[in-house]
BASE-353027 format. One record per residue (C-alpha): y, z, x; residue in three letters. Coordinates in Angstrom, 2 decimals. Example, Ala and Ser with C-alpha at 12.3 -4.5 7.8 and 13.67 -1.06 7.14 Angstrom:
# BASE-353027
ATOM, -4.50, 7.80, 12.30, ALA
ATOM, -1.06, 7.14, 13.67, SER
This chain:
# BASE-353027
ATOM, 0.00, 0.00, 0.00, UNK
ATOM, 3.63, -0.63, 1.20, UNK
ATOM, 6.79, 1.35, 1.43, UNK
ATOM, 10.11, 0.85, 3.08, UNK
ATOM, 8.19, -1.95, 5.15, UNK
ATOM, 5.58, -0.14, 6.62, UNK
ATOM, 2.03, -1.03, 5.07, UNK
ATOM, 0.02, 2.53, 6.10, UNK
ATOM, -3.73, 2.33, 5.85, UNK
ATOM, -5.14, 5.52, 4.08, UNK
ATOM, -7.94, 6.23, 6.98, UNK
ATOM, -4.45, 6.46, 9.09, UNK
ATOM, -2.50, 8.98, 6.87, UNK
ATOM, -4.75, 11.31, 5.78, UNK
ATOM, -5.45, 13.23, 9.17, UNK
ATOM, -1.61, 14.07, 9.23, UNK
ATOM, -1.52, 15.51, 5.29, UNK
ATOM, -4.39, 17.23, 6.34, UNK
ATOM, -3.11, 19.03, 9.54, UNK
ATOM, -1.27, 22.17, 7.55, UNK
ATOM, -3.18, 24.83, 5.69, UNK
ATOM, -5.11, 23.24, 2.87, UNK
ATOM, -3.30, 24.19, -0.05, UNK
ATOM, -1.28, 21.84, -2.71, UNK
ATOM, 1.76, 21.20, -1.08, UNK
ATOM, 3.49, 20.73, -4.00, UNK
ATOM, 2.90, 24.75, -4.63, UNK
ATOM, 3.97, 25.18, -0.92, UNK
ATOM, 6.94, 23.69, -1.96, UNK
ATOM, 7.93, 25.43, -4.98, UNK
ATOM, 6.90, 28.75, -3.17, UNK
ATOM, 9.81, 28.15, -0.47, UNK
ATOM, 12.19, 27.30, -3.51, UNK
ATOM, 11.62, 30.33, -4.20, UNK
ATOM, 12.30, 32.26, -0.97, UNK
ATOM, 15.59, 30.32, -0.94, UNK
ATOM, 16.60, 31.99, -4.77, UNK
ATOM, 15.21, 35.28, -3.29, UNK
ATOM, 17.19, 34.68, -0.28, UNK
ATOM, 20.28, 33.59, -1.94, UNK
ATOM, 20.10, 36.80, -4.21, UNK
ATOM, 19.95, 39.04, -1.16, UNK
ATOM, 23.05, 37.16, 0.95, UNK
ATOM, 25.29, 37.60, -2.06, UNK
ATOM, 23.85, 41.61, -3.16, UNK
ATOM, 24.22, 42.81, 0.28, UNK
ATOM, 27.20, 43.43, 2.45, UNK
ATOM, 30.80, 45.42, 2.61, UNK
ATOM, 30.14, 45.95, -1.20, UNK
ATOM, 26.39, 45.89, -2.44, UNK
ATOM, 25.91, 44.88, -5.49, UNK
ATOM, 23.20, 46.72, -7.17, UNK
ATOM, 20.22, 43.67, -9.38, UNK
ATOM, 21.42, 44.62, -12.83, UNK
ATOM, 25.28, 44.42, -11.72, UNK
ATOM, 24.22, 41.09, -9.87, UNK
ATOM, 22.47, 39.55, -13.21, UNK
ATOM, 25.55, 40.96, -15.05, UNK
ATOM, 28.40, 39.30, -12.57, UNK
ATOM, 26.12, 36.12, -12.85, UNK
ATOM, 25.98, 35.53, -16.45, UNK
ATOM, 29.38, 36.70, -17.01, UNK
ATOM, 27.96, 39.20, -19.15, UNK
ATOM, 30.82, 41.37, -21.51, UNK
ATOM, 30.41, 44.49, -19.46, UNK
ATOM, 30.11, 42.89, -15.77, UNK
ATOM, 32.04, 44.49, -12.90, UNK
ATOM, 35.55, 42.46, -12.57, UNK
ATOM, 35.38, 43.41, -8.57, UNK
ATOM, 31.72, 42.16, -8.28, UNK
ATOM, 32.16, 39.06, -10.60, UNK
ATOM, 35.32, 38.17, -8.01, UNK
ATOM, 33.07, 39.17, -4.74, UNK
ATOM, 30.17, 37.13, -5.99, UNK
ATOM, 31.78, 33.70, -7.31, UNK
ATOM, 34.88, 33.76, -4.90, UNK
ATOM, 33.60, 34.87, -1.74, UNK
ATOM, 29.84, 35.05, -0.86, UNK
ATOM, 28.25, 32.91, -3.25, UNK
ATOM, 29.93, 29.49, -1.80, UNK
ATOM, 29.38, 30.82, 1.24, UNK
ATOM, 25.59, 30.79, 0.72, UNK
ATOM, 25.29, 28.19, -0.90, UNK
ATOM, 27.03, 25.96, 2.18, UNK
ATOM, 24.97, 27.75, 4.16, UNK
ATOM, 21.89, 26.40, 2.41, UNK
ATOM, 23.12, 23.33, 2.65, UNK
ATOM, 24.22, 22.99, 6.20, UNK
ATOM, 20.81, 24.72, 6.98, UNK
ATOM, 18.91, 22.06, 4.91, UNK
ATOM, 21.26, 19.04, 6.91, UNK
ATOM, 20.13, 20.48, 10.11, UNK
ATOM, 16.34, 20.77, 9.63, UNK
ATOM, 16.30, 17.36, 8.22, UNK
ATOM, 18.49, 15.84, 11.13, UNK
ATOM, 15.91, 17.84, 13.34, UNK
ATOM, 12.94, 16.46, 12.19, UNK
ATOM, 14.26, 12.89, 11.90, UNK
ATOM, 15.99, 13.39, 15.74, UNK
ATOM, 11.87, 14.34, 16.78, UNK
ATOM, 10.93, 11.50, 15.24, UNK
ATOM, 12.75, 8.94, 16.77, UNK
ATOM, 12.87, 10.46, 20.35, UNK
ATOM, 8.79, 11.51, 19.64, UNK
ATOM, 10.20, 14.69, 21.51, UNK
ATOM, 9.23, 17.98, 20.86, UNK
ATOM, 12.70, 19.24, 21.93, UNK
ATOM, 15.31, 16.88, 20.26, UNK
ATOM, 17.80, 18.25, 17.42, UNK
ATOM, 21.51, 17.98, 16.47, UNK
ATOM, 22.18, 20.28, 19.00, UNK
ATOM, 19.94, 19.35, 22.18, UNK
ATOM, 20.52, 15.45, 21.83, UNK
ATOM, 24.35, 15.74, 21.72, UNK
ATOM, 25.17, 15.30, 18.10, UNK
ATOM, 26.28, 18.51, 17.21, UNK
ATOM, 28.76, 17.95, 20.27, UNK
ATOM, 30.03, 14.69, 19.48, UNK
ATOM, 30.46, 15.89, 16.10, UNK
ATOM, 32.23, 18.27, 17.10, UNK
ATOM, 34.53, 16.27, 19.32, UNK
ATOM, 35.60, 13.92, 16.20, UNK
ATOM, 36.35, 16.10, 13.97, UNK
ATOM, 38.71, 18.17, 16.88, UNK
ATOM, 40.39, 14.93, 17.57, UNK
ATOM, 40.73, 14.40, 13.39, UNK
ATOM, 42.96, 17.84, 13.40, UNK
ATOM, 44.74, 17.73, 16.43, UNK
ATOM, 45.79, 14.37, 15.82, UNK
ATOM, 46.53, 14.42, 12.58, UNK
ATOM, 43.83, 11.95, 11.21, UNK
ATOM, 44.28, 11.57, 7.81, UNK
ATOM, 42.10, 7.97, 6.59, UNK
ATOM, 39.16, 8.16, 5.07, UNK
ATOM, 36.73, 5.12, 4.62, UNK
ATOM, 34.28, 4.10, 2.13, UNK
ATOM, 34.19, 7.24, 0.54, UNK
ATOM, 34.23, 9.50, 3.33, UNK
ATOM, 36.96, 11.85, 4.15, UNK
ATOM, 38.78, 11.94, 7.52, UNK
ATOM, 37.14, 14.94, 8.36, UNK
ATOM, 33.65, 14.00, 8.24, UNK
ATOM, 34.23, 10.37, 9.01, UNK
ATOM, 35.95, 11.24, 12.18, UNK
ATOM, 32.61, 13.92, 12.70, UNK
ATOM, 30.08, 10.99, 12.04, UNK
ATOM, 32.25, 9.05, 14.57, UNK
ATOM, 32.09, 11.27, 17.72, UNK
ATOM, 28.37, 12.35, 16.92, UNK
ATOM, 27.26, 8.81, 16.31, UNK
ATOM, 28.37, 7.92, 20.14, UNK
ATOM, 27.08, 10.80, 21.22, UNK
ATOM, 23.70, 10.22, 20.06, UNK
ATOM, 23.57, 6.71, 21.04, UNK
ATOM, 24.89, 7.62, 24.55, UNK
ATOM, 22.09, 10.00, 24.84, UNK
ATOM, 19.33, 7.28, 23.86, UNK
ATOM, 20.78, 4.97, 26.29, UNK
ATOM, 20.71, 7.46, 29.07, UNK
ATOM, 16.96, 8.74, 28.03, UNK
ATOM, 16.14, 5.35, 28.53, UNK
ATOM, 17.53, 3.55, 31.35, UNK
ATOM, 15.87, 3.92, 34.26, UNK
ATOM, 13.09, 6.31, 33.48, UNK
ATOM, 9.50, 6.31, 32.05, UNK
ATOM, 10.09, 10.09, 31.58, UNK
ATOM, 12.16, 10.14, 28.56, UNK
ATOM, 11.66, 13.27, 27.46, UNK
ATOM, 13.48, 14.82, 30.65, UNK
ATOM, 15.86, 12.05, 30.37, UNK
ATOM, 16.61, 13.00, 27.01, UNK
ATOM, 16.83, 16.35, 27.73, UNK
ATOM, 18.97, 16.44, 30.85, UNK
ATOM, 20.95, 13.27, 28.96, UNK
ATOM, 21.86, 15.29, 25.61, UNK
ATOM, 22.84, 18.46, 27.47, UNK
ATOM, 24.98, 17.08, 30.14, UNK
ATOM, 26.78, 15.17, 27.02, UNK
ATOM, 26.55, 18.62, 24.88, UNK
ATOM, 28.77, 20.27, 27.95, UNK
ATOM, 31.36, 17.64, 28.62, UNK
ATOM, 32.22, 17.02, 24.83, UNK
ATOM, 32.39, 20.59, 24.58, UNK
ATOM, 34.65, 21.08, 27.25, UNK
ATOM, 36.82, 18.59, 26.04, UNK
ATOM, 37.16, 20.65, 22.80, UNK
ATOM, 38.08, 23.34, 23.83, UNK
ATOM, 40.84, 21.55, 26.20, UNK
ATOM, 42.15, 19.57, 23.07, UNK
ATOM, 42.29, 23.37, 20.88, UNK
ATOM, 43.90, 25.01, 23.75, UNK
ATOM, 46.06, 21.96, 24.19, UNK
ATOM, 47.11, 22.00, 20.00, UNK
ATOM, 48.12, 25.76, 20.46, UNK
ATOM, 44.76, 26.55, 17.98, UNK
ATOM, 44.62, 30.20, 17.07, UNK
ATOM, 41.98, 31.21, 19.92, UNK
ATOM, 39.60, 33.47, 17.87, UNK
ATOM, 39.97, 30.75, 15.03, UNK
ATOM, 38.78, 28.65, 17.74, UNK
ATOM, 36.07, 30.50, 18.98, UNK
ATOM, 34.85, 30.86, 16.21, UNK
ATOM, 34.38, 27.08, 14.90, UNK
ATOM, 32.94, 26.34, 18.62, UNK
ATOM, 30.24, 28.84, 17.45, UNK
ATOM, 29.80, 28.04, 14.52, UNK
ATOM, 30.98, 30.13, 11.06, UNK
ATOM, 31.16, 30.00, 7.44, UNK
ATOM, 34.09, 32.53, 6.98, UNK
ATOM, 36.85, 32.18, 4.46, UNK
ATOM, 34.47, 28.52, 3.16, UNK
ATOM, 34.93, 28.25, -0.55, UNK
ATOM, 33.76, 25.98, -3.24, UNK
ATOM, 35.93, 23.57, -2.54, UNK
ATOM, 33.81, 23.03, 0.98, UNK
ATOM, 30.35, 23.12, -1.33, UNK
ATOM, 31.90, 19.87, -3.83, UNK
ATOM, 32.99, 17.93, -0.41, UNK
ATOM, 29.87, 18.49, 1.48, UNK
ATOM, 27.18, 18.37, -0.99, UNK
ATOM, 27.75, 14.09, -1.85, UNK
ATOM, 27.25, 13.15, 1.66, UNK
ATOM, 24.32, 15.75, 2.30, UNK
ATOM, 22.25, 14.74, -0.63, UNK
ATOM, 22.86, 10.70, 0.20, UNK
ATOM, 21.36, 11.87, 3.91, UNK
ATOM, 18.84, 13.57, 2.61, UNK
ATOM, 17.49, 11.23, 0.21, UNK
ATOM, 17.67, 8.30, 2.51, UNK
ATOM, 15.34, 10.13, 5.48, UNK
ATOM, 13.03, 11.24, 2.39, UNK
ATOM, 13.11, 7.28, 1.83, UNK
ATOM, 12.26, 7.02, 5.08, UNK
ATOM, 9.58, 9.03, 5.27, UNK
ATOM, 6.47, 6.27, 6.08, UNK
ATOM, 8.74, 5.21, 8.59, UNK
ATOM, 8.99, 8.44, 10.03, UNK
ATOM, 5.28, 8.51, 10.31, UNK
ATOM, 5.07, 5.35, 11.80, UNK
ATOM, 7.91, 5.63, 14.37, UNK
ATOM, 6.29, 8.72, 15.82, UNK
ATOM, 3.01, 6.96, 16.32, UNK
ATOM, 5.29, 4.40, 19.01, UNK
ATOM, 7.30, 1.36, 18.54, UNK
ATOM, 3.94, -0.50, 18.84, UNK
ATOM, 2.77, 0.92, 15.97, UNK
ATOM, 4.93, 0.64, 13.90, UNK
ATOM, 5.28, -2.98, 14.43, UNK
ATOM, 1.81, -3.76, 13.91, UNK
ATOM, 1.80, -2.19, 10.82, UNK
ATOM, 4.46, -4.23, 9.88, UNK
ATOM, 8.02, -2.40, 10.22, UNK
ATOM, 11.40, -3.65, 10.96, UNK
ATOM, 11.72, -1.18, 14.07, UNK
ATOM, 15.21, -1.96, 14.66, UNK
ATOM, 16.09, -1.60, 11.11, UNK
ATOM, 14.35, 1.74, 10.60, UNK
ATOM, 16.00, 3.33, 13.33, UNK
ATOM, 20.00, 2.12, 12.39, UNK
ATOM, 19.19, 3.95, 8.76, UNK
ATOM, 17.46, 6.54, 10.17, UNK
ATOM, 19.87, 7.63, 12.98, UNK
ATOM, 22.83, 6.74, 10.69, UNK
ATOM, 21.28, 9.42, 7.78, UNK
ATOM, 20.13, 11.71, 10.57, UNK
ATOM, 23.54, 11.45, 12.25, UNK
ATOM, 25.72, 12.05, 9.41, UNK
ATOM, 23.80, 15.10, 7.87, UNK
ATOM, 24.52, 16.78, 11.33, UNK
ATOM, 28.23, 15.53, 11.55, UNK
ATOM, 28.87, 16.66, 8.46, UNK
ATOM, 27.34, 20.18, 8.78, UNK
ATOM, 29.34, 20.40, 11.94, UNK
ATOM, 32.78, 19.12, 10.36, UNK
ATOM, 31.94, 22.09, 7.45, UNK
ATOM, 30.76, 24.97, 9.84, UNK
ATOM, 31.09, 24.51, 13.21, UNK
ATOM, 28.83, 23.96, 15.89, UNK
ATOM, 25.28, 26.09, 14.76, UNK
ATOM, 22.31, 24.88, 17.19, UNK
ATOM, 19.03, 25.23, 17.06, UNK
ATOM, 17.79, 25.56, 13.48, UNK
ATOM, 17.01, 21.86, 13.41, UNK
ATOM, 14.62, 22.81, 16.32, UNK
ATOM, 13.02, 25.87, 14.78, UNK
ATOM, 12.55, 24.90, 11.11, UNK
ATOM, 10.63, 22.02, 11.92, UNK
ATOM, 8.19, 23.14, 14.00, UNK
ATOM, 7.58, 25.91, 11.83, UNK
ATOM, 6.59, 23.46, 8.86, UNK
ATOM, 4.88, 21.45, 10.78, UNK
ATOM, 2.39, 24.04, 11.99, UNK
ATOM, 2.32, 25.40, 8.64, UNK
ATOM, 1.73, 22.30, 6.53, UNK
ATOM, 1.22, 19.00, 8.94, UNK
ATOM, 2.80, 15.93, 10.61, UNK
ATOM, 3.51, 13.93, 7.56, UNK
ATOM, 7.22, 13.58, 6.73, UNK
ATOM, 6.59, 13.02, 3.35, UNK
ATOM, 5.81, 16.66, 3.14, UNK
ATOM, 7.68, 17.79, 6.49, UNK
ATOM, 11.04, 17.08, 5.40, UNK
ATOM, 11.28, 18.86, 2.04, UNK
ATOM, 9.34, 21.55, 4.09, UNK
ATOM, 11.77, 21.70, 6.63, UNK
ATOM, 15.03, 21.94, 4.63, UNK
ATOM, 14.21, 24.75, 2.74, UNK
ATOM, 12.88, 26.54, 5.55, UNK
ATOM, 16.29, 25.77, 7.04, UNK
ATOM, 18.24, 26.66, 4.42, UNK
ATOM, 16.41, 30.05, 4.38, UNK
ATOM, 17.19, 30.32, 8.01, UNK
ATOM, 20.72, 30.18, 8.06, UNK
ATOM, 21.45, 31.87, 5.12, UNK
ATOM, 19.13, 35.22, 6.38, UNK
ATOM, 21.52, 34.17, 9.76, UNK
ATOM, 24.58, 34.11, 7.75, UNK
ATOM, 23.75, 37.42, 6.34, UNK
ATOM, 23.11, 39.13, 9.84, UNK
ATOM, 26.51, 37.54, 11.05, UNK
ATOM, 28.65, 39.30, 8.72, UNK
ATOM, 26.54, 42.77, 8.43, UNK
ATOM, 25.85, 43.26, 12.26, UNK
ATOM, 28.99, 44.40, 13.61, UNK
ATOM, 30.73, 44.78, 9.97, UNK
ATOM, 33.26, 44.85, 9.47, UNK
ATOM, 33.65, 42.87, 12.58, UNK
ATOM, 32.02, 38.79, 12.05, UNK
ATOM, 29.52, 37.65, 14.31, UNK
ATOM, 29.86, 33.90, 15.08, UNK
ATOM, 26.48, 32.48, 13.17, UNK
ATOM, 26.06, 29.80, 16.24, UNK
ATOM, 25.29, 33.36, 18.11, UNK
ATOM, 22.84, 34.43, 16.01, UNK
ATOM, 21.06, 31.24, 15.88, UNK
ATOM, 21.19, 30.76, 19.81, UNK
ATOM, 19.29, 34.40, 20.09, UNK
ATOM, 16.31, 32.46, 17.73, UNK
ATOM, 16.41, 29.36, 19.39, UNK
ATOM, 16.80, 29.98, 22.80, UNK
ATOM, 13.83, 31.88, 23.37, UNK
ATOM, 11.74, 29.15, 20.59, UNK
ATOM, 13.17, 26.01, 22.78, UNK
ATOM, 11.99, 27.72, 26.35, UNK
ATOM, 8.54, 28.78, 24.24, UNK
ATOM, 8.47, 24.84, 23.48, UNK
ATOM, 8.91, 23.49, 26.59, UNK
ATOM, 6.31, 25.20, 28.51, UNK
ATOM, 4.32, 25.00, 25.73, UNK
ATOM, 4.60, 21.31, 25.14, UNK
ATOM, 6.70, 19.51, 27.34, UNK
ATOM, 8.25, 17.66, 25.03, UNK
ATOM, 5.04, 16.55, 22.84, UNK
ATOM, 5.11, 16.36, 19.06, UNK
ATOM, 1.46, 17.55, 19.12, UNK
């Protein structure tokens, strides 16, 4: 049978599907749905002011004898905030597993190939500059964000591959000398526009403080249009990981897949970046976690991964604002304490390899 151009013989599928625990992963799915609700309930109950269940379902449902202070510190502070967590987790994940894909590395993400960087590049160069066009829909924020991280990632490539059979190490050593420049030159171009320095810091690291739901209603279009085209692209996926080869001899446009896939994969990450900040590393972790726990085939791995993701950073979101309260942790921090350890497990684990 055929999808997106890839005709994928059953004998050649099923051993991936059949990698994860053997359970319906439709249930699998619905079960991490779950966890996100659960997870969502806890990031908005807990904090400065807890909110106890019954005042939570109350402030909710607007019900007549709701708390006015917890109806104002649920819908106008923490719940937007969770929610563009969720989202920005989800984005990540998905950019992660598409990223591993592509490179067939272990190791690559939004953060590790460069396009968190890059991202973050464009959309310092949007404010400092004054950018203020938008194009086919997109705003000058995140258009200016899928600008720099779209160079960055195709930089990276280039680099991985010239002049090297090893292309994991070239990726690797590619995407983090690129990751260090770019971020150098943001931080020159904030000092340079006289930004507030802990305002600053704090976007280089990532942080969803003071985000409202006017963030969640710009974010959410372009996330959902990534999303759905890499679930699109989930054969693909599955045959791009097997090697170019492969894929061509099963009958996919290689150099077709791989413009919509980066492109998707690209602007999820830019756009998470241009909304948050730079947060690495949960496009590393949430992958590898669903693919242990429920196989190799993205049909499966990419719902998987964004809701594990989401769940991530909104557990991470939580610990950055209840740490230190009332003092706010940079989320990028907490995240880097997760995935630094996880990417050094990884590559002495692997090397680099998928499987």
């Amino acid at each position: 049978m055929s999808e997106n151009g890839v005709e994928v013989q059953r004998g050649q599928q099923e051993p991936a599907e059949e990698a994860g625990i053997r359970f319906p992963k439709l249930g699998w799915i619905v079960l991490l749905g779950i966890a996100l609700l659960a997870s969502l309930a806890a990031s908005v109950a807990l904090g400065s002011v807890s909110i106890p269940p019954g005042s939570l379902f109350r402030a909710l449902t607007f019900s007549g004898n709701a708390d006015p202070v917890h109806i104002a510190v649920l819908w106008d502070l923490r719940l937007p905030r969770a929610v563009l967590a969720a989202l920005v987790g989800a984005a990540l994940a998905s950019a992660g597993v598409a990223f591993q894909a592509l490179f067939r590395n272990a190791l690559a993400d939004p953060f590790v190939v460069g396009a968190s960087s890059g991202a973050a590049l464009g959309a310092t160069l949007a404010l400092t500059l004054g950018f203020s066009t938008g194009w086919a829909g997109l705003g000058p924020l995140p258009l200016a964000a899928f600008c720099g991280a779209i160079v960055a990632v195709l930089c990276a490539l280039a680099l991985a591959e010239t002049g090297s059979n090893s292309s994991m190490a070239s990726l690797l050593l590619a995407g983090t000398a690129l990751s260090t420049m770019l971020s150098a030159i943001v931080s020159f171009l904030l000092l340079w526009a006289n930004q507030p320095w802990f305002q600053a810091f704090n976007w280089l690291l990532g942080s969803f403080s003071g985000r409202d739901w006017s963030y969640v209603r710009l974010a959410a279009p372009y996330l959902a249009v990534c999303y759905i085209t890499l679930q699109l692209m989930s054969r693909p996926l599955d045959a791009l990981t097997a090697g170019d080869d492969v894929a061509r001899s099963l009958g996919l446009s290689v150099r077709t897949a791989r413009f919509v896939i980066i492109g998707a994969a690209t602007m999820a990450a830019s756009v998470a970046v241009a909304f948050s900040g730079i947060i690495g590393f949960v496009g590393l972790i949430a992958p590898h976690i669903a693919r242990l726990l429920f196989g190799a085939s993205h049909r499966v791995l990419l719902p998987t991964s964004a809701l594990l993701g989401a769940i991530l950073l909104v557990w991470a979101d939580l610990a950055a604002r209840t740490l230190l309260a009332p003092v706010e942790v940079p989320i990028g921090i907490v995240t880097a304490f997760l995935g630094g350890p996880f990417f050094l497990y990884l590559l002495k684990a692997k090397g680099g390899r998928l499987t």
